[in-house]
C-alpha positions as CSV (number, residue, x, y, z in Angstrom):
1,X,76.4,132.7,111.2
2,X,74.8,129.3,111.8
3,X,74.9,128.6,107.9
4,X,78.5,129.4,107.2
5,X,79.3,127.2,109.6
6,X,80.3,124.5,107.4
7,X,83.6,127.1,106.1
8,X,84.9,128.0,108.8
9,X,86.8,124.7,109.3
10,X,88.8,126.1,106.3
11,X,88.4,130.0,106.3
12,X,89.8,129.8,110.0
13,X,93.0,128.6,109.1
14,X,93.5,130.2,106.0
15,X,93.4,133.9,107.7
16,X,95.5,133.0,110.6
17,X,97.6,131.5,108.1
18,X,98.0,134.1,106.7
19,X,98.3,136.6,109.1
20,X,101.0,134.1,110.9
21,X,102.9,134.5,107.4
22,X,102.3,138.3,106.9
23,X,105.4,138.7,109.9
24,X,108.2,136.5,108.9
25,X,110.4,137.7,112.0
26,X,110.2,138.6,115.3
27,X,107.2,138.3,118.0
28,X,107.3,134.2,118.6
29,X,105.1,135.4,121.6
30,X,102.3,136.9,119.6
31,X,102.9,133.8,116.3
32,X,102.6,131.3,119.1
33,X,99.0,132.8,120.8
34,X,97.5,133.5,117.3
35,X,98.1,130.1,116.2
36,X,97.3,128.5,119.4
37,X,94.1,130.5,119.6
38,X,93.0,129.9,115.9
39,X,93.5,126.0,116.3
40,X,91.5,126.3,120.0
41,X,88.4,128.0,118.2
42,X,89.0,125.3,115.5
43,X,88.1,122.7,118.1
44,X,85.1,124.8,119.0
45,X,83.8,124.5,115.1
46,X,84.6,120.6,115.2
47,X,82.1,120.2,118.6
48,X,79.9,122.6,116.8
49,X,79.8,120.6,113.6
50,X,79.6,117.0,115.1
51,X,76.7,118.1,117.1
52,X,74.9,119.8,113.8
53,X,75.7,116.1,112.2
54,X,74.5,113.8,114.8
55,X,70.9,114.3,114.0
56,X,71.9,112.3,111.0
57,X,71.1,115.5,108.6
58,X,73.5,115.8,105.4
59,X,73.8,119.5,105.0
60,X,76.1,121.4,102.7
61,X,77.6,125.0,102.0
62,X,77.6,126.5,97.7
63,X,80.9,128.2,97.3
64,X,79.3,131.2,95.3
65,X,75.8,130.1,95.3
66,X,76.3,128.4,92.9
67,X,74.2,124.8,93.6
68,X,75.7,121.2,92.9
69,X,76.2,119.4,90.6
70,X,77.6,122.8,88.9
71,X,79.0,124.7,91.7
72,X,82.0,123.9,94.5
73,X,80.2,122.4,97.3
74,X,81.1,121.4,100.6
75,X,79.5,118.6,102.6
76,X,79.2,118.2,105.7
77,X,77.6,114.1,107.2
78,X,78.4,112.6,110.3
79,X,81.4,111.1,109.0
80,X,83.2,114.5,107.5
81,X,82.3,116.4,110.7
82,X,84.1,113.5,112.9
83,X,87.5,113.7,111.0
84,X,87.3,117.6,111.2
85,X,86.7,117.6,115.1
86,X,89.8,114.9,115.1
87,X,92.0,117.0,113.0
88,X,91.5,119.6,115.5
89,X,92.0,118.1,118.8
90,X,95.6,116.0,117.3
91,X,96.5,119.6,116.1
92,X,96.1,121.6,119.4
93,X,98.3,118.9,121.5
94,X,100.7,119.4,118.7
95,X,100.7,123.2,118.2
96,X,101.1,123.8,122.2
97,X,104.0,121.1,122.4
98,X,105.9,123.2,119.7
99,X,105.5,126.5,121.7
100,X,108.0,125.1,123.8
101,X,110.9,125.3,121.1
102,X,110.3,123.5,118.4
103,X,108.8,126.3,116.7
104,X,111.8,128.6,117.0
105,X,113.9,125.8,115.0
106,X,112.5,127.3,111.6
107,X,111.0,130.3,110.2
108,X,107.0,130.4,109.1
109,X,106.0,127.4,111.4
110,X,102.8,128.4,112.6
111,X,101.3,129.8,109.3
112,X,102.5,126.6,107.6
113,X,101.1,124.4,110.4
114,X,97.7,126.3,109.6
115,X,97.3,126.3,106.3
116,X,98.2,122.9,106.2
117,X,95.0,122.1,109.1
118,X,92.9,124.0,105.8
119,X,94.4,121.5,103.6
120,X,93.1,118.2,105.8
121,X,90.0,120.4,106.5
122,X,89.1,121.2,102.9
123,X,90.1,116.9,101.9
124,X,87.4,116.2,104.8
125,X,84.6,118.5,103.5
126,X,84.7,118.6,99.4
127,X,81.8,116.9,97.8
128,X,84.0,116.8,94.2
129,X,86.5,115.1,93.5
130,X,88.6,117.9,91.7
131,X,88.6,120.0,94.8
132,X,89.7,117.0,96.6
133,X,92.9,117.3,94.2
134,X,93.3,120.7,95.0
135,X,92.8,120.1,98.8
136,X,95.5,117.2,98.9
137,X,98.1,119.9,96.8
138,X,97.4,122.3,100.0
139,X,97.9,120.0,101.9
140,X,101.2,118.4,100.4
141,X,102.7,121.8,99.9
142,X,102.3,122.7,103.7
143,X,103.5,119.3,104.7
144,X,106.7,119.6,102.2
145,X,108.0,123.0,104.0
146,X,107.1,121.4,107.6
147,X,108.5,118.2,107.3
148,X,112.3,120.0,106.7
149,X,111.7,122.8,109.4
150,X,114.9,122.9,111.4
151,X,117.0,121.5,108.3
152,X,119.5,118.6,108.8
153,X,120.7,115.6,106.1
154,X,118.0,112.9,107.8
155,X,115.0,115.7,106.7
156,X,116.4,116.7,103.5
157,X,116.9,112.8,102.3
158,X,113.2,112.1,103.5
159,X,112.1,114.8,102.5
160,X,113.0,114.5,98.8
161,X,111.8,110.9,98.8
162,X,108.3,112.2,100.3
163,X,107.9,114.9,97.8
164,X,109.2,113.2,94.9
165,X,106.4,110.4,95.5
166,X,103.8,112.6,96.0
167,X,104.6,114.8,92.7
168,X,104.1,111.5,91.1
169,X,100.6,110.5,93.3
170,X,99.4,114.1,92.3
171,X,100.2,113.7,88.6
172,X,98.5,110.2,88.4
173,X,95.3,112.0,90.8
174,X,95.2,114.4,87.9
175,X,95.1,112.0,85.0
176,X,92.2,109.8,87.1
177,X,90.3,112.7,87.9
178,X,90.2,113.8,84.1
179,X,89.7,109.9,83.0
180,X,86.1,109.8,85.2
181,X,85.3,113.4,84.2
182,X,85.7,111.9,80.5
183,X,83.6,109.4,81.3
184,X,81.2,110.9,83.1
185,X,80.7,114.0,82.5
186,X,80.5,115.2,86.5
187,X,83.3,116.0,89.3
188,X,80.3,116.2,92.0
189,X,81.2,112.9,93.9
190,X,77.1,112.5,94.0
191,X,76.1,113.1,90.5
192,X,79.0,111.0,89.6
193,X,77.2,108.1,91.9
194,X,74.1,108.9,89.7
195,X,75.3,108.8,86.4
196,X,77.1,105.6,87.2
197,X,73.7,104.1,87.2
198,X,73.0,105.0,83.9
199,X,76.3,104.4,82.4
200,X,76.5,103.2,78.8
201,X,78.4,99.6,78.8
202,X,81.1,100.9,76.5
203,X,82.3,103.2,79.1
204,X,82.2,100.3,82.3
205,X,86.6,99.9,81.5
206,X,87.3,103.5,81.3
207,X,85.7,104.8,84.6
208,X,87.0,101.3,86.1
209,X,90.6,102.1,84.9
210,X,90.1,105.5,86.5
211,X,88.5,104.3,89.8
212,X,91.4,102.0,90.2
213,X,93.7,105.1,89.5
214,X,92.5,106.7,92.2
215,X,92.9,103.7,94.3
216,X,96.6,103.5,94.0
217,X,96.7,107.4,94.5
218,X,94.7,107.1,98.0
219,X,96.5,104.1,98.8
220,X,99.7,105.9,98.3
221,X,98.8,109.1,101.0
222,X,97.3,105.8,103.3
223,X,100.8,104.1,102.9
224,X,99.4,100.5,102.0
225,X,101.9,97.9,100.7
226,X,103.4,98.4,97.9
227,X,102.9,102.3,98.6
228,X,104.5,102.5,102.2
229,X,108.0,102.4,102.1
230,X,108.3,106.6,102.3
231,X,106.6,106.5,105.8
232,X,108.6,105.4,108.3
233,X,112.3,107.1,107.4
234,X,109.9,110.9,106.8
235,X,107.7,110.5,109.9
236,X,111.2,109.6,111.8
237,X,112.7,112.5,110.9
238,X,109.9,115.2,111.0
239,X,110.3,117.5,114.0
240,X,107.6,116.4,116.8
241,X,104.9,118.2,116.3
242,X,105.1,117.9,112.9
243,X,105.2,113.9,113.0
244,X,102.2,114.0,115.5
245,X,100.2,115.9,113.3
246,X,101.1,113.5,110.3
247,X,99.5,110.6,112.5
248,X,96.1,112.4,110.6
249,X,97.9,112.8,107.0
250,X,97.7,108.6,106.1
251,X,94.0,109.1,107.4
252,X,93.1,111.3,104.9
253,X,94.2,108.7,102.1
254,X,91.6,106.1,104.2
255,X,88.6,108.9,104.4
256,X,89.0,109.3,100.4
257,X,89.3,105.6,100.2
258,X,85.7,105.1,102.7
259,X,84.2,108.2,100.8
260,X,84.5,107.8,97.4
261,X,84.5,103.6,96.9
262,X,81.2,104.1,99.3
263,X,79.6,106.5,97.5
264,X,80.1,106.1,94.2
265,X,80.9,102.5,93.8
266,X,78.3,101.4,95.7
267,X,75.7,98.7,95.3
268,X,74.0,101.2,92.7
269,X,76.9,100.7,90.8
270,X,76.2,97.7,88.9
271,X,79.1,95.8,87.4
272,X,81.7,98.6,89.2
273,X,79.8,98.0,92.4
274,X,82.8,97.5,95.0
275,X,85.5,96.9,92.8
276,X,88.2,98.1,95.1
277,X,87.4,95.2,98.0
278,X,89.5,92.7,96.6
279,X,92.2,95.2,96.8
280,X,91.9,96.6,99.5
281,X,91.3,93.3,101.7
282,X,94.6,91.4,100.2
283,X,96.8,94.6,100.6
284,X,95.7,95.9,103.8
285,X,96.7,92.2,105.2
286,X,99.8,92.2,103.8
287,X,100.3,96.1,104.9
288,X,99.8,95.0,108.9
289,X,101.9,91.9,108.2
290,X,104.7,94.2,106.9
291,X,104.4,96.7,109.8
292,X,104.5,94.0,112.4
293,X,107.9,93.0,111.2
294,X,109.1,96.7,110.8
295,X,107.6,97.6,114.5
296,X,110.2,94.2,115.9
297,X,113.1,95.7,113.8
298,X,113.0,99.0,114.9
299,X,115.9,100.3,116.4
300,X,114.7,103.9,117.3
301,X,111.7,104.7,119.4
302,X,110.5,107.2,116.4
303,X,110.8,104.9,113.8
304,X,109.2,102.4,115.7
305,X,105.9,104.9,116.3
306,X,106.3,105.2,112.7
307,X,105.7,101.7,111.8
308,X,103.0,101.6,114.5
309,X,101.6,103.6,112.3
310,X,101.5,101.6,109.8
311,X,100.2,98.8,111.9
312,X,97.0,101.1,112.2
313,X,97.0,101.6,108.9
314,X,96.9,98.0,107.8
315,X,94.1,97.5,110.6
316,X,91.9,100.1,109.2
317,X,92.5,99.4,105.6
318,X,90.9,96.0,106.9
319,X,88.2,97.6,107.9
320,X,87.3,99.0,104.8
321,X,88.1,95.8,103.0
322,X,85.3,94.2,105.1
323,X,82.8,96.4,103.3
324,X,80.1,96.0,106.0
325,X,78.6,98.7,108.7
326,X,79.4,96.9,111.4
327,X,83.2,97.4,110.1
328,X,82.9,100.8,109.3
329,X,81.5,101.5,112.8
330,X,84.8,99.5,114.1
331,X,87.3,101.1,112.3
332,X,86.0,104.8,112.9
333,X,86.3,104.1,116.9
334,X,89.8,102.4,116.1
335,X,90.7,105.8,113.7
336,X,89.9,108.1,116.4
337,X,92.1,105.9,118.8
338,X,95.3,105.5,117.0
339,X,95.7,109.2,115.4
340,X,95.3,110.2,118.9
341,X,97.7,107.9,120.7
342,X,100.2,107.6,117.6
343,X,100.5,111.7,117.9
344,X,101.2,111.4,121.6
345,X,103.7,109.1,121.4
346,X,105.3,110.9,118.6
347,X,105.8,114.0,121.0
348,X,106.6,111.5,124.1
349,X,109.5,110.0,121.6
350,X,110.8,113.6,121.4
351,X,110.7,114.3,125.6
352,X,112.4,111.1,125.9
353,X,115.3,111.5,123.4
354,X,115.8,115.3,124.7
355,X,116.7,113.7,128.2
356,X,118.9,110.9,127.2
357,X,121.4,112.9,125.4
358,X,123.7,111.7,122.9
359,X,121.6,108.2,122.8
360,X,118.6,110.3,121.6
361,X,115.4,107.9,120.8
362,X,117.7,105.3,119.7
363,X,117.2,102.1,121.5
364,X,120.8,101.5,123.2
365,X,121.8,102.0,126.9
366,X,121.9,105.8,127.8
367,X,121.6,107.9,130.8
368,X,118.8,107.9,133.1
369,X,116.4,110.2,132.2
370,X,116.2,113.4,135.0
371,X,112.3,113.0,135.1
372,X,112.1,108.9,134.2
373,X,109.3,108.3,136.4
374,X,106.6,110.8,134.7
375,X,108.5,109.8,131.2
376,X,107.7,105.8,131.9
377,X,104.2,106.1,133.2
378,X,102.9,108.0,129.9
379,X,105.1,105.3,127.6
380,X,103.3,102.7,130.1
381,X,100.4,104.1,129.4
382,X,100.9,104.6,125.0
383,X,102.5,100.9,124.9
384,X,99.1,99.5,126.5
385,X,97.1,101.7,124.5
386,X,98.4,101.7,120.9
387,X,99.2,97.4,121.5
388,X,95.7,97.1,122.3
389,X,95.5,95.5,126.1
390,X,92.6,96.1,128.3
391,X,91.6,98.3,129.8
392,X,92.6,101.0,127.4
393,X,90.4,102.1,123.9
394,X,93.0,99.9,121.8
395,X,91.6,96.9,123.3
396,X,87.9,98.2,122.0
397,X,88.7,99.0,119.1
398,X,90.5,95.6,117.5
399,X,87.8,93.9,119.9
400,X,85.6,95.4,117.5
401,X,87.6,94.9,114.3
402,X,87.7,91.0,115.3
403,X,84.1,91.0,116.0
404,X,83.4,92.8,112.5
405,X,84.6,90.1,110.8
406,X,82.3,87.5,108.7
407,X,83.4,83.9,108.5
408,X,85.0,83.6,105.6
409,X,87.4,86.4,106.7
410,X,88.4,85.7,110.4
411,X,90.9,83.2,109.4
412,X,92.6,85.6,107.6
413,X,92.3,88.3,109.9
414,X,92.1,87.0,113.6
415,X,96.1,85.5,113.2
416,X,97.8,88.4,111.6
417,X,96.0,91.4,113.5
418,X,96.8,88.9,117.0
419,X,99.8,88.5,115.8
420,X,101.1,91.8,115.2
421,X,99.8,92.6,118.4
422,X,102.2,90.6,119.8
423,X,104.9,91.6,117.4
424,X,104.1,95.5,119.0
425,X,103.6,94.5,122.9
426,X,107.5,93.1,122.5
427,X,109.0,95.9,120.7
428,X,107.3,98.2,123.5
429,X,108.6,95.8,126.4
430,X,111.9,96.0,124.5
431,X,111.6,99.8,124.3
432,X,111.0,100.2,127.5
433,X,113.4,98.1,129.4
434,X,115.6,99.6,127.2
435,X,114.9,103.1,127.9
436,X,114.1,103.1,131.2
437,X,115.7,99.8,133.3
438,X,119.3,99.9,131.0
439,X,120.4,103.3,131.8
440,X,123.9,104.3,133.6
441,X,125.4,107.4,134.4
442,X,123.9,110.5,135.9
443,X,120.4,111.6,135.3
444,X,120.6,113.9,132.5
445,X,118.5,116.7,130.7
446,X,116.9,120.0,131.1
447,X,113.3,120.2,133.2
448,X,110.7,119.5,130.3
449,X,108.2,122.8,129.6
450,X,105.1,122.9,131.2
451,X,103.6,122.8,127.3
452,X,105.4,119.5,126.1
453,X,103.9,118.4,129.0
454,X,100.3,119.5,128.3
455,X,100.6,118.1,124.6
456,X,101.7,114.8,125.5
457,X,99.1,114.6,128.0
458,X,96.1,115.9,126.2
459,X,96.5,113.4,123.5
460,X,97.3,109.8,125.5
461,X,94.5,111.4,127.9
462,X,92.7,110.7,125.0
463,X,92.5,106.6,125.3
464,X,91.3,106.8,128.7
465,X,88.8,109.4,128.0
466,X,88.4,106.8,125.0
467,X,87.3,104.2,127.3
468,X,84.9,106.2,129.8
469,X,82.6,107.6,126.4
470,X,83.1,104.2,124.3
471,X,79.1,104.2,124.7
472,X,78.6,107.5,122.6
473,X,81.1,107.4,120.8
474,X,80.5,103.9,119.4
475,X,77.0,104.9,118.6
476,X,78.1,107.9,117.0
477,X,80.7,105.4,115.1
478,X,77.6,102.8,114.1
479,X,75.3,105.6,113.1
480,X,77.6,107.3,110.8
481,X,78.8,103.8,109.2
482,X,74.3,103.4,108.6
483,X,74.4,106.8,107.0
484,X,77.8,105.8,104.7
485,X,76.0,102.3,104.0
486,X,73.3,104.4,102.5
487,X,74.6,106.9,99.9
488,X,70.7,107.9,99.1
489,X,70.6,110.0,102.0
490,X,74.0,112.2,100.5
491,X,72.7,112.4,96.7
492,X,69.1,113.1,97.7
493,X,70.6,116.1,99.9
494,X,72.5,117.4,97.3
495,X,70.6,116.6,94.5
496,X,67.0,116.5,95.2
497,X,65.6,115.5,91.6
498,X,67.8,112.7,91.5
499,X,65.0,111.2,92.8
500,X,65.4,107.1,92.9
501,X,69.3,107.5,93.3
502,X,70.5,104.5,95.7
């Protein structure tokens, strides 16, 4: 069992997927334990898999038997088995919030939901890059049907803008993928890393023209400036546990970003050897720039999760523009962070509006909410995690970022990441004064299920929780940015006669 371990991050879903789809109608009881259960054992593979990683091993399953570079591989390192185990944990606060109703909005939610956890699961564990196509399609298709459950014009509109993007990201994934298989001769992400090494000269602007491709492709599922302006409107409308499981969907665009760029365009390399820093860096500055000044114009308490969502996405993207361990190490702890705390505050957004009535999340004087106290205490307790004050895993995690940093970058860094901190901790004072001080009228709303509940606080639980393990989980962060910052320990697994490979 032991050795198809490595699968069942993606058979799991795809059977209960399936199953959850076999019975369009009827039994919500039955679609709502199946697909609770299925994403419960899920989290059981993720512990199971980080704790086969953390001996630092690189292990990985052959579709068929079929053994790399020729056959479908999946991979499993310290890094693919963290975002796995993260996928899992966001999705189960999310799944359980929806049993309370949100489900029952649209037919086919639960098999959707699933096969789009095999989507995210498969983009986590490929080793080639065409199955990383195939992966993100899974993924996109699951995420198109989702993202319009429950109908209504705000959907629809985001929704055609979201698919029509990503038809156009896939296309452009398609032609990159086919440019570096030209040029190469190799899908396999680690072959590719070795024939790069012995790449004729005449070839260096072809595989750079398809490298950089790819770079606008993951930059578009990341939402970097130029590349983010789909976000915030689709992730505003999505229902709540839809938008909370999203939190993980611009995370897939930085793994693919981390994996490939480290991996293939590393130091071995030569002249192609980190060609998408530059990039990166300037953009992912510009990104957290532009999210600060979304998060102060916000005038909705879901659009303004949404462009804190962005805000983590132009910290991260910083990250990986620092091209250094000690980065790497700090934006995996920061990852793990925001995905969690975003995703609770997505599904907090959605208790709050429910209460307020008419005013919804929008940020204007409503009602008093009939259970304001609980309501305020987990938004005090999101605002001070996701802005980043002590004593919460925020605060750890830019505390890192900042520390990261070499000379020559904290000048540009340090101010705008401060600064948007600042930006955020006034939006979320505004927020809340707004929500909870300005309020007239009788206390309104229906008593919130014992589920919304749960998935709210298993995933703000999270920071805390965060905080108490920053010791493991910060040398689990440092050891799996040593085993990225060596891609010989990946190729040599994979392909043993490569022999010499970086």
């Amino acid at each position: 069992m032991m050795q198809h371990l490595i699968i069942l991050p993606i058979v799991l879903p795809l059977v209960a997927g399936i199953l959850l789809l076999y019975s369009r109608r009827g039994k919500t009881h039955l679609k709502r334990l199946v697909g609770v259960f299925a994403t419960l054992l899920l989290v059981g593979v993720g512990i199971a898999l980080v704790a086969r990683a953390a001996g630092g091993d690189v292990t990985y399953y052959a579709l068929g038997d079929w053994q790399p570079p020729f056959g479908i591989v999946l991979v499993l390192d310290r890094l693919s088995a963290l975002m796995v185990l993260l996928t899992a944990v966001l999705a189960l606060g999310a799944v359980v919030f929806a049993c309370a109703g949100d489900d029952e909005q649209g037919s086919n939610f639960h098999g959707l939901f699933q096969w789009q956890l095999m989507g995210i699961n498969g983009a986590f564990l490929t080793g080639d890059l065409f199955n990383l196509f195939v992966f993100f399609e899974v993924l996109l298709l699951a995420s198109y049907a989702l993202l319009l459950h429950g109908g209504g014009k705000a959907r629809i509109q985001a929704g055609v803008h979201y698919v029509v993007l990503n038809l156009a990201g896939s296309s452009l994934f398609l032609i990159a993928v086919g440019v570096l298989y030209g040029a190469t001769g190799t899908l396999n992400m680690a072959d590719m890393a070795v024939r790069l090494t012995e790449l004729p000269a005449e070839r260096t602007g072809l595989v750079s023209a398809g490298a950089l491709m790819l770079l606008v492709v993951f930059g578009l599922k990341a939402a970097i400036l130029p590349l983010y302006f789909w976000l915030p409107r689709a992730y505003a409308a999505a229902p709540a546990p839809v938008a909370a499981l999203f939190a993980i969907m611009t995370k897939v665009g930085i793994y693919a970003i981390l994996r490939v760029y480290s991996l293939i365009f590393g130091e071995q390399a030569g002249p192609l050897a980190a060609l998408e820093q530059p990039w990166v860096w300037w953009l992912s500055l510009a990104t957290l720039a532009a999210a600060g000044i979304g998060v102060l114009a916000a005038r909705d308490l879901r659009l303004l999760v949404a462009y804190l969502v962005l805000v983590s996405v132009g910290t991260l993207l910083a990250g990986i523009g620092m091209r250094s361990p000690e980065a790497t190490a700090a934006l995996l702890y920061y990852l793990v962070h925001t995905t969690l705390v975003t995703g609770g505050l997505f599904l907090l957004a959605e208790l709050i509006g429910l209460q307020r009535g008419k005013a919804g999340t929008r940020l204007v004087r409503g009602r008093p909410l009939r259970q304001g106290g609980w309501l305020a205490g987990l938004f005090f307790l999101g605002a001070v995690a996701v802005a980043g004050l002590p004593p919460l895993s925020g605060a750890i995690g830019k505390a890192l970022m900042l520390q990261a940093a070499d000379a020559g970058q904290r000048p540009w860094l340090w101010p705008i990441l401060l600064v948007t901190g600042l930006f955020t901790l006034i939006a979320l004072s505004r927020a809340g004064s707004t929500l909870f001080w300005r309020s007239r009228g009788d206390p309104g709303g229906e008593p919130l299920s014992r589920y919304r509940w749960f998935g709210i606080a298993w995933l703000l639980g999270a920071s805390p929780l965060l905080v108490v393990l920053a010791g493991p989980v910060s040398d689990y962060t440092r050891a799996t940015a040593d085993q990225l910052a060596r891609p010989a320990i990946l190729i040599d697994s994979l392909l043993p006669t490569a022999g010499d490979a970086p």
